[in-house]
N, C-alpha and C positions, 0 to 999 in steps of 0.2 A: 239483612241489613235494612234499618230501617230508611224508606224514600226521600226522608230530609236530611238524610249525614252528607255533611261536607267535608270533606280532609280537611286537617286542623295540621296547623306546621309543629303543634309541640305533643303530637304523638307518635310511635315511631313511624319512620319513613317506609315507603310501601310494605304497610302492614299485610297481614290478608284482608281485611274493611277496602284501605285504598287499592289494593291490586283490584279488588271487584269490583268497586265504583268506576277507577278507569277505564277498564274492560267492559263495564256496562254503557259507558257513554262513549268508547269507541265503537262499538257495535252497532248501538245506536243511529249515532251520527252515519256509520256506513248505510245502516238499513237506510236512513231515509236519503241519503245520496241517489242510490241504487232505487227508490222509489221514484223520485224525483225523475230521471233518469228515463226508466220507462214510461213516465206520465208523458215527458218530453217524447219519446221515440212515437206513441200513439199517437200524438199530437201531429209530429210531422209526417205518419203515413195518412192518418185522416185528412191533412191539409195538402194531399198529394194532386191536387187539382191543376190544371196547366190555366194561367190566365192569358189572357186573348192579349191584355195591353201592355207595353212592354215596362210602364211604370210598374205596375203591379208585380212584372214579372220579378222585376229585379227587386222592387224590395219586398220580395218573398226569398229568393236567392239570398237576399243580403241576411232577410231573420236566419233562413240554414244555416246558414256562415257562423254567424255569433252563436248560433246554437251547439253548432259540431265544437268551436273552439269551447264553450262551456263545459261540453263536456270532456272534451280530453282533459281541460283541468283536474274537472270530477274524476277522469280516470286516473291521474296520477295522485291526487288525494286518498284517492282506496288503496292505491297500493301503498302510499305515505303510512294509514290505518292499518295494514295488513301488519309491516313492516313494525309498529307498534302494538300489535298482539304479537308478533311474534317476539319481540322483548320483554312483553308480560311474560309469556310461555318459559324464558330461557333465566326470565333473574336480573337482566340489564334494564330491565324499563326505569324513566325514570332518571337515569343516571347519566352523568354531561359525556357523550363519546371522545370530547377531547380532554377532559380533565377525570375523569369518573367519580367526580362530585357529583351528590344531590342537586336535581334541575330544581328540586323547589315544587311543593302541590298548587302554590298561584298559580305560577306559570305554568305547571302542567295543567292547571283543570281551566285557563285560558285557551292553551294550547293546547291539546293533549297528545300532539303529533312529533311537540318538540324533543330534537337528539341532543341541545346543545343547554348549559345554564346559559343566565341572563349574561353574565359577564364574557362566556367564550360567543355568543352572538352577537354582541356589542362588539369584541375583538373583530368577528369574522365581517362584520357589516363595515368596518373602519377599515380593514386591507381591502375590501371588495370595493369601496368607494376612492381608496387611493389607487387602484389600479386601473378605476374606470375614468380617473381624472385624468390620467395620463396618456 
């Protein structure tokens, strides 16, 4: 495949072209999560120093803090990624879990994690916001 194809909406919907480009830029996107990751994790045992003054202390405390919570995000993003090779793998990638309409290659190659089309996120964002109104 050549490095510049972009899915195009008016060729068929996950072809073999867009199954591999997806799965190329999920993998991707994982690798360098996972890289990111351990550059982090080296970072915070090389900065495993104790400071003497208690400012410093805490806002060293406080970068762990935002760091562990980054990554659990990142952790649950990989498994989001897993979770979408494992729909490339099965035939459902791609397709709205609540409607089994086409999500659409914009918003998949925006998103490429997304389960839902534009119109059942929009639905689920609008009960999600009257519930929280209440």
């Amino acid at each position: 495949m050549p490095a510049d194809y972009t899915p195009a909406e008016d060729e068929p919907f996950m072809n073999d072209r867009q199954r591999t480009y997806f799965r190329t830029k999920l993998v991707a996107w994982k690798n360098d999560i996972l890289r990111e990751a351990r550059e982090t994790l080296d970072h915070m045992q090389a900065d495993n120093s104790h400071h003497p003054d208690l400012a410093d202390r805490a806002s060293s405390e406080t970068d762990r803090a935002i760091e562990l919570r980054a990554r659990d995000r990142q952790r649950k993003l990989i498994n989001k990624i897993d979770l979408a090779l494992k729909r490339l793998d099965d035939g459902t990638y791609g397709y709205c879990e609540e409607t089994g309409e086409p999500i659409g290659v914009k918003r998949l190659d925006a998103r490429p994690i997304a389960t839902l089309s534009l119109e059942a996120q929009e639905r689920h964002e609008r009960r999600e916001k009257v519930y929280r109104d209440d």
